[in-house]
C-alpha positions as a Python dict, from the first residue, in 0.01 Angstrom:
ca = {
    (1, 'X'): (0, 0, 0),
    (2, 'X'): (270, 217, 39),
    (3, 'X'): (337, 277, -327),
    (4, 'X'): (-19, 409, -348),
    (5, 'X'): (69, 734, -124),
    (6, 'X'): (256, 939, -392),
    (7, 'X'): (-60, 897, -631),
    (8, 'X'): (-265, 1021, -317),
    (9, 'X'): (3, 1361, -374),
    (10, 'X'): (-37, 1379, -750),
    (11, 'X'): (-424, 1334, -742),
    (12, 'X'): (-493, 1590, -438),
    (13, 'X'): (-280, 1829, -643),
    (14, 'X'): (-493, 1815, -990),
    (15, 'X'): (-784, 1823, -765),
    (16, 'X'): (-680, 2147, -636),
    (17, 'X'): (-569, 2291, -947),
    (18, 'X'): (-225, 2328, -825),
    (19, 'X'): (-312, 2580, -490),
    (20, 'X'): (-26, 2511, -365),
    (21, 'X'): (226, 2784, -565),
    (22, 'X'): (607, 2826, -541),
    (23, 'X'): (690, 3230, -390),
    (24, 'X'): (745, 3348, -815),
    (25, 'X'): (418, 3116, -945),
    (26, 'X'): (184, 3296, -1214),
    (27, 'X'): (-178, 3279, -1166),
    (28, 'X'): (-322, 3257, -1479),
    (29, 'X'): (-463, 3595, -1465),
    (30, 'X'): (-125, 3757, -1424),
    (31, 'X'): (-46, 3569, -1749),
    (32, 'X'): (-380, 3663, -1985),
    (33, 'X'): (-259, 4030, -1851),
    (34, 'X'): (113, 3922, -2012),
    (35, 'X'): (-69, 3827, -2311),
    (36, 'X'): (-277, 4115, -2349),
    (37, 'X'): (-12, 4378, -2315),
    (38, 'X'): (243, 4215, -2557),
    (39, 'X'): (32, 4046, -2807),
    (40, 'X'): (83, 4182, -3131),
    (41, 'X'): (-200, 4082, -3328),
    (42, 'X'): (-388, 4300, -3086),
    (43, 'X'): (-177, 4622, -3173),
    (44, 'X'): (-232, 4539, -3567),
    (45, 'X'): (-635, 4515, -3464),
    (46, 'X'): (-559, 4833, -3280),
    (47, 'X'): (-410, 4999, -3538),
    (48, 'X'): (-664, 4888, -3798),
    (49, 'X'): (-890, 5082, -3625),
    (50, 'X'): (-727, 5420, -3645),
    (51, 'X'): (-704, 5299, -4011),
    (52, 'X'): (-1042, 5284, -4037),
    (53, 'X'): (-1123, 5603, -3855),
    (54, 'X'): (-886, 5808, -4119),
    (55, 'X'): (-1142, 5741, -4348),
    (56, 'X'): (-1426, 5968, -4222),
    (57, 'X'): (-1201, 6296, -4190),
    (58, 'X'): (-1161, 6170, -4566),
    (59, 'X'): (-1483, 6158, -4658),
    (60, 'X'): (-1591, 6474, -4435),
    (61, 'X'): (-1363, 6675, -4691),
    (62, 'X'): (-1549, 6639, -4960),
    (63, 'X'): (-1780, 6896, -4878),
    (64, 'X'): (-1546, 7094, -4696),
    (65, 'X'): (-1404, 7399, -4833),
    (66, 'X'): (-1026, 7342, -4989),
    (67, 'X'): (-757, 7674, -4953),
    (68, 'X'): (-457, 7686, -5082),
    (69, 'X'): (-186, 7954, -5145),
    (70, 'X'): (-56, 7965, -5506),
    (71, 'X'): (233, 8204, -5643),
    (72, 'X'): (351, 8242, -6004),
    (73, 'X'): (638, 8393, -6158),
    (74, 'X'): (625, 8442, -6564),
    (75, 'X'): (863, 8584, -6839),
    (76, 'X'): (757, 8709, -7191),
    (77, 'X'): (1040, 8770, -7425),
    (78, 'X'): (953, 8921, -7754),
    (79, 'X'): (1214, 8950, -8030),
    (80, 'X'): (1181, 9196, -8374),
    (81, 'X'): (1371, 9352, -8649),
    (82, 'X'): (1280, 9680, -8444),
    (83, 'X'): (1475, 9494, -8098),
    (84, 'X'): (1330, 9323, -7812),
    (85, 'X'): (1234, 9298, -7452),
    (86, 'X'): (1127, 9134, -7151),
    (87, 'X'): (799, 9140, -6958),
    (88, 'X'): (856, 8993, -6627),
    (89, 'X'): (536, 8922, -6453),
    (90, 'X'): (435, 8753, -6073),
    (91, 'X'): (136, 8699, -5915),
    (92, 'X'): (43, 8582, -5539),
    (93, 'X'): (-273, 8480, -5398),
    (94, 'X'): (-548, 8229, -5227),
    (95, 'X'): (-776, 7995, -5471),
    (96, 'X'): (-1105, 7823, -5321),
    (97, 'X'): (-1313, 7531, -5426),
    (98, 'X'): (-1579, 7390, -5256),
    (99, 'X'): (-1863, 7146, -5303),
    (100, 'X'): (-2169, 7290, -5155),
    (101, 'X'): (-2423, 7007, -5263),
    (102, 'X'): (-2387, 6716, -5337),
    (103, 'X'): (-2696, 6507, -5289),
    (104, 'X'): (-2623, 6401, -4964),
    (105, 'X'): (-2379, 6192, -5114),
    (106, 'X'): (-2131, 6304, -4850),
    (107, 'X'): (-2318, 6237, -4589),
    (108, 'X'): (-2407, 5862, -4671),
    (109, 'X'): (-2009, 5830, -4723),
    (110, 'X'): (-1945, 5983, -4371),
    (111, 'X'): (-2248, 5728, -4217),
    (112, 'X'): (-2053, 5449, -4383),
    (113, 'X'): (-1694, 5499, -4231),
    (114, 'X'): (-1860, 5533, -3910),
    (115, 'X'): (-1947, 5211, -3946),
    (116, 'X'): (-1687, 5078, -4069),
    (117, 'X'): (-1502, 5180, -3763),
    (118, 'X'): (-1760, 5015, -3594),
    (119, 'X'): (-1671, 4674, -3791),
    (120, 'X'): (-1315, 4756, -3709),
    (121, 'X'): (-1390, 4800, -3329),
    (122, 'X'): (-1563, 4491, -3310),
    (123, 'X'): (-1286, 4300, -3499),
    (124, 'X'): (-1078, 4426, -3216),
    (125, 'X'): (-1282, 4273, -2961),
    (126, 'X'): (-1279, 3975, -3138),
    (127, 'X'): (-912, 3950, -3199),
    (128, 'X'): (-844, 4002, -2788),
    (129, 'X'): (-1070, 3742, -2719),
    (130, 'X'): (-930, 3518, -2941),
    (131, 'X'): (-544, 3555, -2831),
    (132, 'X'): (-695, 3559, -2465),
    (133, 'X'): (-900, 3222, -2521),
    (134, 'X'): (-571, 3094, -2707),
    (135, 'X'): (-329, 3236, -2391),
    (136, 'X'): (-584, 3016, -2171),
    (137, 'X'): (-514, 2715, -2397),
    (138, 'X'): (-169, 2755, -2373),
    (139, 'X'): (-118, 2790, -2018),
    (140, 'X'): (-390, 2522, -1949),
    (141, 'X'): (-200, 2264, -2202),
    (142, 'X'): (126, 2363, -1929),
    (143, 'X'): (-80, 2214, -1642),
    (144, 'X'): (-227, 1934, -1820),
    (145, 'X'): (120, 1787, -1962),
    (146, 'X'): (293, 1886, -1638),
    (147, 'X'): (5, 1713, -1458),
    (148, 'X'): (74, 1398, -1713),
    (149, 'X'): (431, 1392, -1656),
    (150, 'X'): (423, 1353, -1300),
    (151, 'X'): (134, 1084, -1283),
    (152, 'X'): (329, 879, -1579),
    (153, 'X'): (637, 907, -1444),
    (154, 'X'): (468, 738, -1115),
    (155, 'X'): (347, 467, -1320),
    (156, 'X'): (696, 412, -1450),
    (157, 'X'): (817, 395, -1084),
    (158, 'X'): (515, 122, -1037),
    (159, 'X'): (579, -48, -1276),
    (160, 'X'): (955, -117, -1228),
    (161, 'X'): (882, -208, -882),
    (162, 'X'): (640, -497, -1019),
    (163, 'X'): (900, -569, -1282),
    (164, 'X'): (1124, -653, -1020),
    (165, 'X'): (932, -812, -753),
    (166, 'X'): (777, -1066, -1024),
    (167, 'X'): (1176, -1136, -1119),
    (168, 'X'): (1234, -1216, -727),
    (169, 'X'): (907, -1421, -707),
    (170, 'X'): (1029, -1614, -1064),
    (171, 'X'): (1354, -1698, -922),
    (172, 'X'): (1171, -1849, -616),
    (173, 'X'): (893, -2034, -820),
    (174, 'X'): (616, -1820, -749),
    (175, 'X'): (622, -1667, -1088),
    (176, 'X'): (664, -1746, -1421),
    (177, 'X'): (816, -1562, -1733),
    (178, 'X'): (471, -1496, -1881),
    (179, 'X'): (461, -1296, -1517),
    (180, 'X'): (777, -1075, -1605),
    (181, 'X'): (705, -1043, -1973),
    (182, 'X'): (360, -924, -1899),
    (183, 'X'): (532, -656, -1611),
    (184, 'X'): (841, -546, -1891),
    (185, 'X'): (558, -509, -2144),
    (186, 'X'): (386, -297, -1916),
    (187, 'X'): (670, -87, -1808),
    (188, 'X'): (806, -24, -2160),
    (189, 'X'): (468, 134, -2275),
    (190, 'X'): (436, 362, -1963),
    (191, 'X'): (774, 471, -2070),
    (192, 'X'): (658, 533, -2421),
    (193, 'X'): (382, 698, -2291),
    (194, 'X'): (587, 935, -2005),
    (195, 'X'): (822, 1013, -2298),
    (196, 'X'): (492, 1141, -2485),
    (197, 'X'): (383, 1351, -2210),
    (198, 'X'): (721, 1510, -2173),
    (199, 'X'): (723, 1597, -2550),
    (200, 'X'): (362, 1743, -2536),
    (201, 'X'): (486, 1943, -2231),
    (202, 'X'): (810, 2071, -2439),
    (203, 'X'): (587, 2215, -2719),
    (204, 'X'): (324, 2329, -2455),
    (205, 'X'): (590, 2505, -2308),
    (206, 'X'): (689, 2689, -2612),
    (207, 'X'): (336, 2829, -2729),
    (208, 'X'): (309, 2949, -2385),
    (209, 'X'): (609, 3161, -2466),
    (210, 'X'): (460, 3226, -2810),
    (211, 'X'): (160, 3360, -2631),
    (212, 'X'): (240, 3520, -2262),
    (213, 'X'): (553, 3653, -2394),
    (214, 'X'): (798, 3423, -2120),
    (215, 'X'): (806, 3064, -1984),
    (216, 'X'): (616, 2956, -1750),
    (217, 'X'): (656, 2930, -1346),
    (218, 'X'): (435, 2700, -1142),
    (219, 'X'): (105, 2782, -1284),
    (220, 'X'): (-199, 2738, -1131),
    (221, 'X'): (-585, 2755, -1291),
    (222, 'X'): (-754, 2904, -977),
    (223, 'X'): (-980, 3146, -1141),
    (224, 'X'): (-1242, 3385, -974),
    (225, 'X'): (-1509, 3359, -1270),
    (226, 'X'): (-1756, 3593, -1007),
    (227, 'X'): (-2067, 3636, -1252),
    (228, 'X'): (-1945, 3572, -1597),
    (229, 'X'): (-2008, 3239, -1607),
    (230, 'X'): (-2441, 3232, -1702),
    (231, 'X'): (-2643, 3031, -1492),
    (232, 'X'): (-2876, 2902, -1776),
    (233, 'X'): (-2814, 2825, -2171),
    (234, 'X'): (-3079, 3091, -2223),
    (235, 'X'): (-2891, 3364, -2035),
    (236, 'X'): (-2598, 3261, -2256),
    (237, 'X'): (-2729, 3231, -2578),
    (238, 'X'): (-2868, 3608, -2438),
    (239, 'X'): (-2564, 3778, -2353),
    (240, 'X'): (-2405, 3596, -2700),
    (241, 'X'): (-2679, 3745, -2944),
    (242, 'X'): (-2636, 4108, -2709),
    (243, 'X'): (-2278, 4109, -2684),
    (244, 'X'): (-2094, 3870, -2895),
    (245, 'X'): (-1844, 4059, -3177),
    (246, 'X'): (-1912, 3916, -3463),
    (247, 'X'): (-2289, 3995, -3402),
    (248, 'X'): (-2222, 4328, -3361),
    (249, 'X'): (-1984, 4336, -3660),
    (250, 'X'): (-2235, 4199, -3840),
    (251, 'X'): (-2490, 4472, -3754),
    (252, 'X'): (-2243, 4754, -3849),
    (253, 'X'): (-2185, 4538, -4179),
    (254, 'X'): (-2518, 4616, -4232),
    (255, 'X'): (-2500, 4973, -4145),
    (256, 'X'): (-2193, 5073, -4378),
    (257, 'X'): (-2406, 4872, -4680),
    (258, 'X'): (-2685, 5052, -4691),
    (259, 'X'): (-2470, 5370, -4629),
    (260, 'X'): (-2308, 5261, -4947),
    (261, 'X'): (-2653, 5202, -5144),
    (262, 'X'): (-2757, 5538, -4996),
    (263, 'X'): (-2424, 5710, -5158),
    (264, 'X'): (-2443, 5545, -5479),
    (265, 'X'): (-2904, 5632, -5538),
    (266, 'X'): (-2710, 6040, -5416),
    (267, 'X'): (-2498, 6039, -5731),
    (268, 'X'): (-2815, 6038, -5971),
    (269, 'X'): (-2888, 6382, -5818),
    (270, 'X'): (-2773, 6701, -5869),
    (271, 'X'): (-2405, 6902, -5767),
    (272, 'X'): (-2329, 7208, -5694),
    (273, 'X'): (-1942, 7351, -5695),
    (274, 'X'): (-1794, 7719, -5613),
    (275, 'X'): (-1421, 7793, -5676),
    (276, 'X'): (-1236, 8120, -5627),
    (277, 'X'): (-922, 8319, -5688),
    (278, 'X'): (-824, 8617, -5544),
    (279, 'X'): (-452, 8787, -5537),
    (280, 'X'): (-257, 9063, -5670),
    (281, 'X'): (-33, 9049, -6023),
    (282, 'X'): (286, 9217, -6105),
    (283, 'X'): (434, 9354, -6430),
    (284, 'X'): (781, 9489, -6480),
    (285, 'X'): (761, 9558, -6872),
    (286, 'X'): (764, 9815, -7087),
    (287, 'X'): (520, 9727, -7344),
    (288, 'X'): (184, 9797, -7336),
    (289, 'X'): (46, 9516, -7186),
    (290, 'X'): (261, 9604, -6896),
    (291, 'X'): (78, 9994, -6832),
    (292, 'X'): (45, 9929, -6515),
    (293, 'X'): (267, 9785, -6255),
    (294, 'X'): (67, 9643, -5956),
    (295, 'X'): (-304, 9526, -6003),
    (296, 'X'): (-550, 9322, -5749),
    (297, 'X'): (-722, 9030, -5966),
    (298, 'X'): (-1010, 8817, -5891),
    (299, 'X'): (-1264, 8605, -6019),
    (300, 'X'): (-1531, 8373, -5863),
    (301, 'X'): (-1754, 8054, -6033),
    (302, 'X'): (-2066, 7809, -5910),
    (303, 'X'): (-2143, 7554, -6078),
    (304, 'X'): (-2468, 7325, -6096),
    (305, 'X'): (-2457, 7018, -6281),
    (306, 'X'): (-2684, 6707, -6303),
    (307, 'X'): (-2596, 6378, -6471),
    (308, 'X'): (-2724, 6232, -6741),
    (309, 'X'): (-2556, 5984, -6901),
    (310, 'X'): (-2230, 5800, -6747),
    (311, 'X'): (-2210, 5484, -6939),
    (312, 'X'): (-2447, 5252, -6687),
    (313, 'X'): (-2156, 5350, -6415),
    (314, 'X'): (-2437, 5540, -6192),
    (315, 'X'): (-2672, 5222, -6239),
    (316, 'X'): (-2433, 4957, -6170),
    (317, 'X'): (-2335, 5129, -5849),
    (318, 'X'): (-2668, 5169, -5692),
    (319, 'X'): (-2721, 4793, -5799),
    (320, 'X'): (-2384, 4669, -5663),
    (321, 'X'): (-2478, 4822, -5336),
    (322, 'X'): (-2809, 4709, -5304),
    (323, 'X'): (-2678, 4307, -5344),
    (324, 'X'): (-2404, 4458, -5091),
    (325, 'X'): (-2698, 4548, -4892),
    (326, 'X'): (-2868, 4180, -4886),
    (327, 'X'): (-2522, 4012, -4893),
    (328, 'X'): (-2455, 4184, -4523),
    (329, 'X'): (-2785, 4110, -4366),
    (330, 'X'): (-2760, 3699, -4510),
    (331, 'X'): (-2389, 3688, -4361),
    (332, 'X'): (-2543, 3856, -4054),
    (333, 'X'): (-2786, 3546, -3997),
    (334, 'X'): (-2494, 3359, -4052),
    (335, 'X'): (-2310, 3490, -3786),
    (336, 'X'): (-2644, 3467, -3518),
    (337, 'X'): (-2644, 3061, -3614),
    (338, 'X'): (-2280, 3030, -3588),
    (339, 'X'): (-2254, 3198, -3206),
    (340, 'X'): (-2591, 3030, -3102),
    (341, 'X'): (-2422, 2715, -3209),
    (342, 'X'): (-2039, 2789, -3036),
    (343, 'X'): (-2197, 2954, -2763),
    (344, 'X'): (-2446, 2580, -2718),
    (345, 'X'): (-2149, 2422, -2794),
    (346, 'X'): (-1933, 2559, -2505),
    (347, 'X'): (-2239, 2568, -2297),
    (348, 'X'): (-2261, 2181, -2323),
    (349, 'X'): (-1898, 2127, -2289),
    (350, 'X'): (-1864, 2294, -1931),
    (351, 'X'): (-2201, 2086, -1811),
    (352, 'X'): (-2008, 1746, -1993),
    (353, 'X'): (-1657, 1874, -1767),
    (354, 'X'): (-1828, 1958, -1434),
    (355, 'X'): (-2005, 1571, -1483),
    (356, 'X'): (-1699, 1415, -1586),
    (357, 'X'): (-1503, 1570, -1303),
    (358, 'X'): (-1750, 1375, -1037),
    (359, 'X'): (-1761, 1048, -1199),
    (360, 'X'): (-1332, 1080, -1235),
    (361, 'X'): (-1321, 1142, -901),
    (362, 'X'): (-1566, 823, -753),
    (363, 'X'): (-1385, 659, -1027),
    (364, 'X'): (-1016, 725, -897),
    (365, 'X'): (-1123, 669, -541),
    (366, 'X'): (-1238, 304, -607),
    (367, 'X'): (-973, 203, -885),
    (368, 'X'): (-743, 314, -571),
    (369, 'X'): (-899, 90, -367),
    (370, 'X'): (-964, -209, -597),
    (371, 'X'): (-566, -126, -681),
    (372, 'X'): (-493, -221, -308),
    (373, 'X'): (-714, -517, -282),
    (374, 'X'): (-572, -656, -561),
    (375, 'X'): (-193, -602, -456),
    (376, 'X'): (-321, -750, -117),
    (377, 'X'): (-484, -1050, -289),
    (378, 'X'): (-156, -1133, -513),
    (379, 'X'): (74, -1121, -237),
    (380, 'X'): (-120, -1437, -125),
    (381, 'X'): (-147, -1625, -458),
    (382, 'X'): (-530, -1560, -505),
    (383, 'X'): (-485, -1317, -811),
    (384, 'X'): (-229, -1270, -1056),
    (385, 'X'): (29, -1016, -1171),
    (386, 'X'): (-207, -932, -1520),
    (387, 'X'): (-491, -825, -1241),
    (388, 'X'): (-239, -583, -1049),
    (389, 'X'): (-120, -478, -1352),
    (390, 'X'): (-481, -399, -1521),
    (391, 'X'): (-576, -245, -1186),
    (392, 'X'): (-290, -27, -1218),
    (393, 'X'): (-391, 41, -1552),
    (394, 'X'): (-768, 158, -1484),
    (395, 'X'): (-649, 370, -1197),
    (396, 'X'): (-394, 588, -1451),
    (397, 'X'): (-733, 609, -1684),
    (398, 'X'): (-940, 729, -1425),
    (399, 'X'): (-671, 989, -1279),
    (400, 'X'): (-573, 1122, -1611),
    (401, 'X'): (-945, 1157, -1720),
    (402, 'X'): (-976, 1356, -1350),
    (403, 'X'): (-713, 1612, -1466),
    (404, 'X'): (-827, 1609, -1816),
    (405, 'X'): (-1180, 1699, -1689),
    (406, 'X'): (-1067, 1960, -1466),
    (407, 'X'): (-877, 2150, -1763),
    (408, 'X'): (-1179, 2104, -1995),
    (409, 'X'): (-1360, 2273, -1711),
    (410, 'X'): (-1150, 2605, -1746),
    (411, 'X'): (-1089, 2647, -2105),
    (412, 'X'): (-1465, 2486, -2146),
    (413, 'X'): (-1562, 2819, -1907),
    (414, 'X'): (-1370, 3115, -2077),
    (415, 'X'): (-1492, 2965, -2440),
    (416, 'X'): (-1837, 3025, -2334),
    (417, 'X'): (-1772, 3340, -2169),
    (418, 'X'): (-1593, 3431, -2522),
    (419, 'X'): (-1882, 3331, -2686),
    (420, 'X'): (-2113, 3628, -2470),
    (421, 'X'): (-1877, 3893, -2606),
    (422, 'X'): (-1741, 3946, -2242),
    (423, 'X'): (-1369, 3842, -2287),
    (424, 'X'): (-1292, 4184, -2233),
    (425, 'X'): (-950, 4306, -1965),
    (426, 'X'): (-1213, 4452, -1764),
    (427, 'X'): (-1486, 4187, -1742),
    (428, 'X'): (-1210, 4008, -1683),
    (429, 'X'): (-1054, 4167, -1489),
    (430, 'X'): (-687, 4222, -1568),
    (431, 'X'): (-453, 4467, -1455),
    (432, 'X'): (-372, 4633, -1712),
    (433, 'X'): (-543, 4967, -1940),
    (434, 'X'): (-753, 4881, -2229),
    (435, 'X'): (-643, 4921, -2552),
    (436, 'X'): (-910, 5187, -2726),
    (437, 'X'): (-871, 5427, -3038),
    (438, 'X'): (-1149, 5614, -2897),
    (439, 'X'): (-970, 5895, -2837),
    (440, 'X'): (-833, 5894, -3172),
    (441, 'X'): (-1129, 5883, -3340),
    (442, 'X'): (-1291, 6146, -3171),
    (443, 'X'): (-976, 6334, -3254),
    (444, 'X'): (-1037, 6244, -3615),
    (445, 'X'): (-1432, 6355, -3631),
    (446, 'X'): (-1308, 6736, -3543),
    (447, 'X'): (-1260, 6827, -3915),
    (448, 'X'): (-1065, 7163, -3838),
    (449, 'X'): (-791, 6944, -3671),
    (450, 'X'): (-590, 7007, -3959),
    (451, 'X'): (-612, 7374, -3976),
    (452, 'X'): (-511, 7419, -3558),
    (453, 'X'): (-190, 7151, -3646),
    (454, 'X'): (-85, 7292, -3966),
    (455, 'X'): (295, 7279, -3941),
    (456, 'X'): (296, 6980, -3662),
    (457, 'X'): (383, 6627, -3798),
    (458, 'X'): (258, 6325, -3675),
    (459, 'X'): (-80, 6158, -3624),
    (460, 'X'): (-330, 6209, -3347),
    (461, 'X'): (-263, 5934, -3049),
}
């Protein structure tokens, strides 16, 4: 029996989810805070945004009045039988244009990079909660190999202790070579199988790196999931259809198409332009269309056109928009089925984990038992080595399948909490600031920005 008290360690462990912590361990919140801070796919999502948001300052300018500052320097030389000379000219000034109407056109495009930054946000969201839900993964895989490795490597231990007692009982008669084939053969594939633990561990190791940004340190999965776990698969699927990203991308999908079709039905309507030029001229001739040597010039235009013929370009606009239109609100509905269905999914995976976690553990307690009795009943001839060995065999299924369970049960609980859009730093909980382009955006929607900058470099933060 005394062989069975290190499995008694390993087992109360993985039931525990590793509470016990060395003085430098990382709780896995301190590491999806690593992740979040240093990930770079969340930057590029970041900076996709501010992307995005360029584009309604862009469109905003189409209506908005464009100055500029022009100078001109010009020389006519004039050459005759009678001589010749030079009539130096310059002029300085400001020129204008503006489009003062323009169907509304403008203002469809404007609607439609808002939401586009909208789509942009939301593919933000998305993109955290998928490097968080993969930085879970990762550090969960640490536990569950490192979990592995210890129980195998216990077996291994077993195992060459039967290997060698069943040699001592051959070499006394009260075992035969079938006996110590049976233990090798044993012992040889819970090597084979430690050896595959302590690979999966190696390469678990290294997309933890790949994710938190350093290796891990005695990790353990207590997690305070407070209220973000639902109670019901109602109150997820709920919060999912509310909350979930690529609903709401979806939606501003949506938005930003019939924006579009709105834009392209404006350019069948009229425009209306006004440009401008105002400035003085110089002349330092002496012919005589240089009489005068300093003059103020001007001149002003509007313009009001309506189309009427573009080659089918106007048409085949307004019609690619509208299939744009009913192509956005079919991928929406596909988007609602898919997160119903993930969020279901998950839903049913953390009931499966929570059930599986109370059958492993009557299942590990009476394999540990019946793993006793049998060693007991061997040691006096009534069973055989192949029973101790099976026993031993059904008690490493029913202790891995514990610690499997118990991981499923963690990444089984932030993949439905992914799936109701709240795998956010703060629902979370995570100490560190979110990443936003908020601020820049707002910083983009003042369309005189430009003018109070003019002469600084660099973009808004």
């Amino acid at each position: 029996m005394k062989c069975l008290s290190p499995r008694l360690l390993v087992l109360t462990t993985a039931l525990c989810a590793l509470a016990i912590q060395a003085a430098h361990a990382e709780s896995l919140r301190a590491a999806l805070t690593a992740a979040y801070a240093h990930n770079p796919s969340i930057n590029a999502a970041l900076f996709s945004v501010k992307v995005a948001a360029e584009n309604i300052a862009l469109k905003k300018a189409t209506t908005l009045p464009d100055l500029s500052a022009t100078t001109s320097l010009e020389n006519s030389f004039t050459s005759t039988s009678a001589g010749s000379s030079n009539t130096p000219t310059a002029s300085a000034g400001l020129s204008y244009s503006q489009t003062l109407f323009d169907n509304h056109k403008t203002d469809a495009n404007v609607e439609e990079a808002r939401a586009n930054v909208e789509v942009a946000n939301q593919s933000l969201r998305s993109t955290i909660s998928t490097v968080l839900i993969d930085a879970v993964d990762a550090y969960m895989n640490v536990i569950l190999y490192t979990e592995l490795v210890s129980l195998r490597t216990q077996s291994v231990d077993f195992y060459r202790k039967q290997v060698a007692a069943t040699q001592d009982k051959q070499q006394i008669g009260e075992a035969t070579k079938v006996d110590v084939a049976q233990a090798q053969s044993s012992l040889a594939s819970a090597i084979a199988s430690q050896k595959s633990a302590a690979a999966s561990l190696q390469s678990a190791q290294a997309s933890y790196v790949q994710w938190i940004g350093h290796k891990p340190r005695d990790l353990s999965s207590d997690f305070n999931f407070g209220t973000l776990i639902p109670t019901t698969v109602d109150k997820a699927l709920s919060l999912a259809n509310s909350h979930n990203p690529s609903i709401l991308s979806a939606g501003a999908s949506i938005r930003a198409a019939q924006a579009a079709e709105d834009a392209a039905a404006a350019g069948f309507g009229p425009t209306v332009t006004a440009s401008g030029s105002l400035g003085p001229s110089f002349c330092a001739g002496s012919t005589s269309s240089c009489s005068y040597n300093a003059a103020l010039e001007g001149s002003a235009t509007v313009q009001f056109s309506v189309p009427i013929y573009s080659g089918g370009a106007l048409g085949a606009a307004q019609r690619q928009a509208g299939l744009s239109t009913i192509k956005s609100q079919l991928d929406a509905r596909s988007a609602v089925d898919q997160v119903n269905e993930d969020t279901a999914t998950s839903w049913n995976a953390l009931q499966n984990a929570i059930s599986q976690i109370q059958s492993a553990e009557a299942a590990v307690q009476y394999s540990q038992l019946s793993l006793g009795g049998v060693i007991d009943e061997r040691d006096v001839g009534e069973k055989t080595t192949l029973d101790v060995l099976n026993a031993e065999a059904t008690l490493e299924t029913n202790q891995e399948s514990l610690v499997t369970a118990n991981v499923t049960k963690v990444t089984a609980s932030f993949a439905l909490i992914a799936s109701t859009g709240r795998m956010s730093p703060r629902d979370l909980g995570l100490s560190t600031p979110p990443k936003s382009a908020q601020r820049y955006t707002e910083k983009v929607e003042d369309t005189w920005e430009e003018v109070r900058s003019f002469g600084k470099q660099g973009a808004p933060e």
